[in-house]
C-alpha positions as CSV (number, residue, x, y, z in Angstrom):
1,X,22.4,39.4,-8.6
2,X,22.5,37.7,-4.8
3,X,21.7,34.4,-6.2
4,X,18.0,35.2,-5.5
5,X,16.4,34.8,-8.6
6,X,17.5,32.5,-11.7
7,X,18.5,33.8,-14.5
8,X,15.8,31.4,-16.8
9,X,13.3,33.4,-14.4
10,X,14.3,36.8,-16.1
11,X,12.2,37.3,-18.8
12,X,8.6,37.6,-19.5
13,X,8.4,34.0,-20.2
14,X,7.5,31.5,-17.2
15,X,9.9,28.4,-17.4
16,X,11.0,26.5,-14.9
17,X,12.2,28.4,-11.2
18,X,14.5,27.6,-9.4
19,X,15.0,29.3,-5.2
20,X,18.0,28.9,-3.7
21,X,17.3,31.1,-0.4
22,X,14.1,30.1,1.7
23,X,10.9,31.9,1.4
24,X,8.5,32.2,3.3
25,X,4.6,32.8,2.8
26,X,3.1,36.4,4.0
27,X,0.6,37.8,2.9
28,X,0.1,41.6,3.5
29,X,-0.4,44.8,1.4
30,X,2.5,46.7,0.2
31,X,3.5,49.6,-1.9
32,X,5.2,49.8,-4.5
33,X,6.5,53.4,-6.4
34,X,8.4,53.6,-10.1
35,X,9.4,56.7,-11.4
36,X,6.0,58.9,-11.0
37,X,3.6,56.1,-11.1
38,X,1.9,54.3,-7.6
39,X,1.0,50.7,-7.2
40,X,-0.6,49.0,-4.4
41,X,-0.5,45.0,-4.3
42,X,0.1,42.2,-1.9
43,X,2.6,40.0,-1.5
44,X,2.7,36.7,-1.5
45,X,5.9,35.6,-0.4
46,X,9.0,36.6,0.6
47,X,12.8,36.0,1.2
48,X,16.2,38.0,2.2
49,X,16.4,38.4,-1.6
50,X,13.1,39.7,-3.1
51,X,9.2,39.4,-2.6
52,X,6.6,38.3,-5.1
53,X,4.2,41.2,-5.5
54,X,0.6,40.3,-6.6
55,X,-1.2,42.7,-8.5
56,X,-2.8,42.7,-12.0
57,X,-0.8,46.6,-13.0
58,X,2.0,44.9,-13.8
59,X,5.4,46.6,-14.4
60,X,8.3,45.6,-17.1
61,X,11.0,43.5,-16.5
62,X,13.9,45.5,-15.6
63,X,12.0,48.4,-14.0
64,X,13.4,49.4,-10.8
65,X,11.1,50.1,-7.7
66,X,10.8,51.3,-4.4
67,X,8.9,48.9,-1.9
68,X,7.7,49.0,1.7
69,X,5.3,46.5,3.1
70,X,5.0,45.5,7.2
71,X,5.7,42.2,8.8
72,X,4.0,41.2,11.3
73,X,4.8,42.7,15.1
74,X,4.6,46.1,13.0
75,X,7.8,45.9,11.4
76,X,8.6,48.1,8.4
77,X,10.4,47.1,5.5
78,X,11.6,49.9,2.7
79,X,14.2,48.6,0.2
80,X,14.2,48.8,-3.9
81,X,15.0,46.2,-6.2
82,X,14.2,45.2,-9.8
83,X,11.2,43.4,-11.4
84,X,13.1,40.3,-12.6
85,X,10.1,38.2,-14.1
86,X,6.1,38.2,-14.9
87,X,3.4,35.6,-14.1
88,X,0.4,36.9,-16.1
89,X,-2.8,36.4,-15.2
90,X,-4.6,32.5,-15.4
91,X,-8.4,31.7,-16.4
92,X,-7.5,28.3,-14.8
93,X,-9.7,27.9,-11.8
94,X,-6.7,27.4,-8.7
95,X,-4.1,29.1,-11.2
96,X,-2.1,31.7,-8.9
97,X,-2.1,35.4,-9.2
98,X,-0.7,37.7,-11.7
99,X,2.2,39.6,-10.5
100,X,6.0,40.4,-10.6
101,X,8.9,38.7,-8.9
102,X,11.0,41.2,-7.4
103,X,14.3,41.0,-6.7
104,X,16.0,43.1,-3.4
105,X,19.1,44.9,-4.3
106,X,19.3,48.6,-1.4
107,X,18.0,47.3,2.4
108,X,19.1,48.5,4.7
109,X,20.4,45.3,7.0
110,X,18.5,45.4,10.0
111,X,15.2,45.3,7.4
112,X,17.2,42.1,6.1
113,X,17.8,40.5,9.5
114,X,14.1,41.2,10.3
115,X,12.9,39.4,7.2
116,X,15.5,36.8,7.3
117,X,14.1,36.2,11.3
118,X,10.6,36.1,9.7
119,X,11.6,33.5,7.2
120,X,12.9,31.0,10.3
121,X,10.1,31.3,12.6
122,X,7.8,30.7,9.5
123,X,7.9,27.4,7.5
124,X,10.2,27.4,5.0
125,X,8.6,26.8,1.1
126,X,11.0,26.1,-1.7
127,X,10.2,25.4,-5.2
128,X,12.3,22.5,-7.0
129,X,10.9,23.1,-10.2
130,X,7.6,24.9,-11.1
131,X,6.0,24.9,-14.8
132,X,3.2,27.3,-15.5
């Protein structure tokens, strides 16, 4: 693991999260391929180590997927990585989306430079601690 994702995250539980590389918000579609099977989601955030993909077709923990999604100015990101925890859906009115934290493990490094430029020119949003 790069450090990306903590270890308490990896499971289908929710306790507390913990980043410890800046993220940054982006919303945009993406798509997302395991095995034979097709999914199409959005993100909702993203870092040099993995991307939160919201979607209610959720995949296990442990399942390992292909990913591409665009940043902005057009740019294409393709990389795999592993779903590393679930956030199931909330009734809660203002509960976030369902979806599956995934962590990066094959990009190629100019896709990483690209998103790690995104992530500076953006805000940066961390997460101390976060209980469902």
């Amino acid at each position: 693991m790069n450090g990306t994702i903590d270890p308490e995250r990896a499971s289908n539980s929710s306790p507390v999260e913990r980043r410890r590389i800046p993220r940054a918000r982006l919303v945009t579609e993406l798509s997302l391929y395991s095995g034979s099977n097709f999914y199409a989601g959005f993100t909702e955030d993203i870092s040099e180590g993995g991307v939160f993909v919201a979607s209610y077709a959720m995949l296990p923990v442990g399942a390992q997927v292909a990913i591409e999604l665009a940043l902005p100015g057009g740019f294409e990101i393709r990389a795999t990585g592993t779903v590393r925890w679930l956030r199931g859906s909330g009734d809660e009115e203002g509960s976030e989306p369902p979806g599956m934290g995934v962590e990066l493990s094959a990009i190629a490094e100019e896709d990483r430079l690209l998103i790690r430029e995104f992530v500076q020119n953006r805000q940066p949003y961390f997460f101390d601690r976060l209980d469902e």
